[in-house]
Structures are given as C-alpha cells and as structure tokens.
C-alpha positions in Angstrom: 0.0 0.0 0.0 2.6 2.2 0.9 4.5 2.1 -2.1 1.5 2.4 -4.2 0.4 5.4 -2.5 4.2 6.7 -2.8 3.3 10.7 -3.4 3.8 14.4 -2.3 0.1 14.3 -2.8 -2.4 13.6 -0.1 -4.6 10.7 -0.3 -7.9 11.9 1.1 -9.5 7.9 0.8 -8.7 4.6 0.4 -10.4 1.8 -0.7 -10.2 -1.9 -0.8 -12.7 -3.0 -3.8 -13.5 -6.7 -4.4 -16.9 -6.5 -6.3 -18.3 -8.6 -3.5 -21.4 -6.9 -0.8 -21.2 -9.7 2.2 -19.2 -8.0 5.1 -17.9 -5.1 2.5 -18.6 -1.8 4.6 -16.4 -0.2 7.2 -17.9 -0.8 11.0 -15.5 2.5 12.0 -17.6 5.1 13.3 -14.7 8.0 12.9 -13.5 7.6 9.4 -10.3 9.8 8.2 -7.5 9.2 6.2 -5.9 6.4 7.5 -9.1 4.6 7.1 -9.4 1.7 4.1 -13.0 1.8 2.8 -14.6 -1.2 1.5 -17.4 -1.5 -1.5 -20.5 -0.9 0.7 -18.8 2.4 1.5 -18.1 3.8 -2.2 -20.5 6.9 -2.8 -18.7 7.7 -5.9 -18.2 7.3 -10.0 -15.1 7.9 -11.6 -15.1 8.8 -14.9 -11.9 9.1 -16.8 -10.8 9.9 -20.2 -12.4 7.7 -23.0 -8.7 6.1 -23.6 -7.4 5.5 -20.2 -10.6 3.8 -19.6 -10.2 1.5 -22.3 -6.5 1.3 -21.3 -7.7 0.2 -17.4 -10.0 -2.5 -18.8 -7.6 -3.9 -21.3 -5.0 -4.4 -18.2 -7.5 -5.4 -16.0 -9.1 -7.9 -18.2 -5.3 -9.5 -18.9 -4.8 -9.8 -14.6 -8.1 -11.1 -13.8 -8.1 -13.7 -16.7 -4.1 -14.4 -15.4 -5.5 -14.9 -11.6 -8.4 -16.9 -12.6 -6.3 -19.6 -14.4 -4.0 -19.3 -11.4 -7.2 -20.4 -9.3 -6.9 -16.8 -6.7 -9.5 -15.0 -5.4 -9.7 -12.9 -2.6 -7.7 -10.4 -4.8 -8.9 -6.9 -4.7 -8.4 -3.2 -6.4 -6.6 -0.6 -4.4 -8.2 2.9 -4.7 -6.6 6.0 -3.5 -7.9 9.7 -4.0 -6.5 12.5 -4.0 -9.5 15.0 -4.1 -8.3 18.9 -5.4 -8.8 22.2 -3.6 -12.1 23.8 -5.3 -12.5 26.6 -2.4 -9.1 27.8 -3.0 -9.6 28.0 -7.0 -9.9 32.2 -6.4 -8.0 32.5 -3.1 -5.3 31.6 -6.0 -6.1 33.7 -8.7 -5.9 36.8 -6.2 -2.6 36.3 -5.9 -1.8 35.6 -9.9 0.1 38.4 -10.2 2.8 37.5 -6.7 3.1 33.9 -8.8 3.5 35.2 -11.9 5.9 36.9 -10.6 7.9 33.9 -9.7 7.2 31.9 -12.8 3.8 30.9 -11.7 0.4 31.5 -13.1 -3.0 30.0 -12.6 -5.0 27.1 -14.1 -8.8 28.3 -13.5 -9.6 27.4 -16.6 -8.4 24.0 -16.7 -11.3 21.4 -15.5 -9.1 18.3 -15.0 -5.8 19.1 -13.2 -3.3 16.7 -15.3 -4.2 18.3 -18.6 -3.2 21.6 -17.7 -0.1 21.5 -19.5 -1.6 21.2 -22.8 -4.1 23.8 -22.6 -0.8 26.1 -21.8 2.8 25.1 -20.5 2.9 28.3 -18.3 0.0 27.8 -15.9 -0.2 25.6 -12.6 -2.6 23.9 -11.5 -4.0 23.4 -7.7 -3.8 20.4 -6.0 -3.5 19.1 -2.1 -0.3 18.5 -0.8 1.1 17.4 3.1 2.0 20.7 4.4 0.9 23.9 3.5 3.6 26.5 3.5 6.6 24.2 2.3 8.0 23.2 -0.7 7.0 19.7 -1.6 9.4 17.2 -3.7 10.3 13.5 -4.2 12.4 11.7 -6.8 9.6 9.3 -7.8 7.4 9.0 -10.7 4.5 9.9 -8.7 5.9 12.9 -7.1 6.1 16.8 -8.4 7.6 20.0 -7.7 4.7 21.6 -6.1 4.9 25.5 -3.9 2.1 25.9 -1.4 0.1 29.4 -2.1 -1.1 31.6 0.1 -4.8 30.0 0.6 -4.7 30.4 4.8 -5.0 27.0 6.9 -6.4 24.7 3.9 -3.6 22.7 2.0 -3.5 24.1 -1.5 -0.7 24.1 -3.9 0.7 25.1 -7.4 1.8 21.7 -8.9 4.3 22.9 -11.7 4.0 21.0 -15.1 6.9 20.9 -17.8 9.1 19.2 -14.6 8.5 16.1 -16.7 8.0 14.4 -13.4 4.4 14.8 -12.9 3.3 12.4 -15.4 -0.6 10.7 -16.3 0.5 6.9 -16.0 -2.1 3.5 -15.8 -2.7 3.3 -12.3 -0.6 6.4 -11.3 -1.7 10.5 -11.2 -4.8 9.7 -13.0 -7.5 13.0 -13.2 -10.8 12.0 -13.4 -14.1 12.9 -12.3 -15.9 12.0 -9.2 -19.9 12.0 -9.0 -22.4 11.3 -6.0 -25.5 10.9 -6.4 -27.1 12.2 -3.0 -29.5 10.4 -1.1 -32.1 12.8 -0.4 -32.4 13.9 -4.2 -31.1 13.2 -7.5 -28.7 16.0 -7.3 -25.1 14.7 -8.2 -22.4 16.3 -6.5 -18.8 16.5 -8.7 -15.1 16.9 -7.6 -12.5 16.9 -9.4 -10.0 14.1 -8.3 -6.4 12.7 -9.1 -6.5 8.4 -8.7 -3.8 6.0 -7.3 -4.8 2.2 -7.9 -3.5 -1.3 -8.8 -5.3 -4.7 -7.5 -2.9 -6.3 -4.6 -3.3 -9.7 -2.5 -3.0 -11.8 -5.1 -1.6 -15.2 -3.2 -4.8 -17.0 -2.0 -5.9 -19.9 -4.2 -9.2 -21.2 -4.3 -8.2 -24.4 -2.2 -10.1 -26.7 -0.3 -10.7 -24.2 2.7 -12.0 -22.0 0.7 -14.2 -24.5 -0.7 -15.8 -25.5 3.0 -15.5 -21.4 3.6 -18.1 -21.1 0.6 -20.3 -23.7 1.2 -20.7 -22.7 4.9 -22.0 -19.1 4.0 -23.3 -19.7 1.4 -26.1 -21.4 4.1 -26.7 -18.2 5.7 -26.0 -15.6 2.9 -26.5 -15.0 -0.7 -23.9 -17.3 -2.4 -23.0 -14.1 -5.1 -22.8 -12.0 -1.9 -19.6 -13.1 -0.5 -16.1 -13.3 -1.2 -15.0 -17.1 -1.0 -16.4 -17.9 -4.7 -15.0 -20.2 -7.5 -12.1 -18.3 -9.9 -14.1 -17.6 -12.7 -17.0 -16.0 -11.1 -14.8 -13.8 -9.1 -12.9 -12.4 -11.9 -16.5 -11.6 -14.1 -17.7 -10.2 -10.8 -14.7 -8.0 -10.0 -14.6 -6.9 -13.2 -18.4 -6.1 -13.3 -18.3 -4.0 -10.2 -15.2 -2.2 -11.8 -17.1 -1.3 -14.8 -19.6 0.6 -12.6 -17.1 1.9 -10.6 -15.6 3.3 -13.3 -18.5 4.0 -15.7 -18.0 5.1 -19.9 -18.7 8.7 -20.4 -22.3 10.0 -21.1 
C-alpha cells in the first residue's frame, strides 16, 4: 500500500474494492484518512478519459483472466484519491500576479488538473499537498515540484507542469471525475480528483478451505454476496463491479 500510494500528494480515501457486498462496509464510526474503505462504502463514480478507460479495462481484463487460471481470489483493487482544492480556486487567482511573478500562473480554466499543460505550459494547476507553506518534492514518478500558495490554513498548492516528473501513467496520477449521487435527491455532487490504484493480495488460491469457507456461507448468505467464490466467477464479478465503478462517459 505504501508504495502504491508513494506521493507528495495527499490521499484523502482509500479503498479496498473486491466487487463482492457480504461484510464489505467499514464498522468504524470516525472515518479519516488512515481509514481503508470497502465497496458498501463507495458513494462515488469515476469517470476518466475515453482512452485510459479502455487502457484500465484492457489491463485489467489481462490480470483477472491471469489470476483466474491461477485459481486466486480474494484479490482486490486498491483505490486512493486524491481530491483537489475547489475553495481555493480564487483565493489563488488573487494572488496571480505574486506567482506570476515567480514563474507561476493560474490554471482556472483548466477542469481536469493533469491536462493543464496542454491547454498552456505556463500555468499551474491546484492540487492538495502534506503541508501547507513548504515546498514539496520526491524523486519518484509519482511525485512533483509543487509550492504551497497563500490560501490560509487549507492545504493548497501550485503543482508545476513541464518538470517532466508529474506524469498521467495507468494506475498512477490519473484526473478524473468523481460524481455522487445524494440520497435525499437526485442531485449529483462532482469533484474533481487525481487516482492511485493497482489490484494487490494476489496469493490466496481457491483451495479446499475455501471451498468449505463457501459452502458454509453460502447457508446463511446469498452465495453471489460473498467473497470465497470459485475463480471464474470472481474475476466476471470484479470486473463487473469495476465497470460501474468506473463507468463510460455519457
């Protein structure tokens, strides 16, 4: 987990999908950011660029297929999210002209942070870093040269693009889009977000205590409900949930 969350940025959530409902929901009643959500807990949609999508599905089409002839289950996708700073989008604009002054300008017209540099190599763009106030670098893929701005006590920072070192990869600094759909109406609430994932504990086979483990709860619960199922139908479920997860564009 740790080296897949390896970043100057914060990681606001974490979840640990399986596609499977049975005992998939955190019991902790104070959730922060050390917390690792399950499926029952995801509120959100991602929804990502047409050909990373198709890139994420092609990959994870390959692993699952690779897992299921290996016989393991119990394997899972690793979420993190980093969401960005929308109440600071003005607090920096205010102060364009003491960035621009330093080499730094502002992104508010850029909707998706990681594709600021194409819409103009000069501007920054803000994201959430560990400490506001400091400067903020790392030698690693993940990582970028990011300056905090002057936004008060919340965390917001001027990621610098041309770096080279704050790069879109499968899996790694991924923008997307995160929706809600509230309970209480069918207003959708939307944040812009950067995503961290890769699917981890991939060493349980589908033995014979698994077997026993299925057919056990399977007497009390809905057999599609829990996580102890045969290979193949854990790799079409996982996928499956993933698909909603991370839904096409409209």
């Amino acid at each position: 987990m740790g080296n897949m969350f390896c970043t100057e940025l914060r990681i606001h959530r974490k979840y640990d999908l399986k596609g499977s409902t049975q005992g998939r929901s955190t019991k902790k009643q104070k959730i922060n950011e050390n917390t690792t959500l399950k499926d029952l807990d995801l509120a959100h949609a991602f929804h990502v660029d047409k050909s990373w999508r198709e890139a994420l599905f092609r990959q994870i089409a390959l692993d699952s297929m690779f897992l299921e002839s290996q016989s393991i289950i119990d394997y899972s996708m690793l979420l993190g999210i980093h969401f960005r700073a929308p109440n600071h989008l003005k607090t920096a604009t205010s102060h364009q002209d003491t960035h621009e002054s330093s080499g730094i300008t502002s992104a508010m017209d850029c909707s998706v942070p990681l594709h600021c540099e194409d819409a103009n190599s000069s501007k920054g763009f803000l994201l959430v870093a560990h400490e506001p106030g400091t400067t903020v670098g790392g030698s690693h893929i993940r990582g970028s040269m990011v300056r905090a701005s002057e936004g008060g006590y919340e965390e917001v920072d001027l990621v610098l693009p041309g770096t080279g070192r704050f790069r879109v990869q499968l899996g790694v600094n991924m923008p997307a889009r995160a929706r809600k759909l509230l309970e209480s109406t069918d207003a959708v609430e939307e944040y812009d977000v950067v995503l961290y994932l890769g699917i981890i504990d991939i060493l349980q086979e589908y033995n014979a205590s698994k077997r026993v483990e299925h057919a056990v709860k399977s007497l009390k619960f809905d057999p599609l409900s829990i996580s102890s199922v045969d290979p193949n139908l854990y790799s079409k479920r996982f996928v499956s949930f993933l698909e909603r997860v991370f839904p096409e564009q409209d």
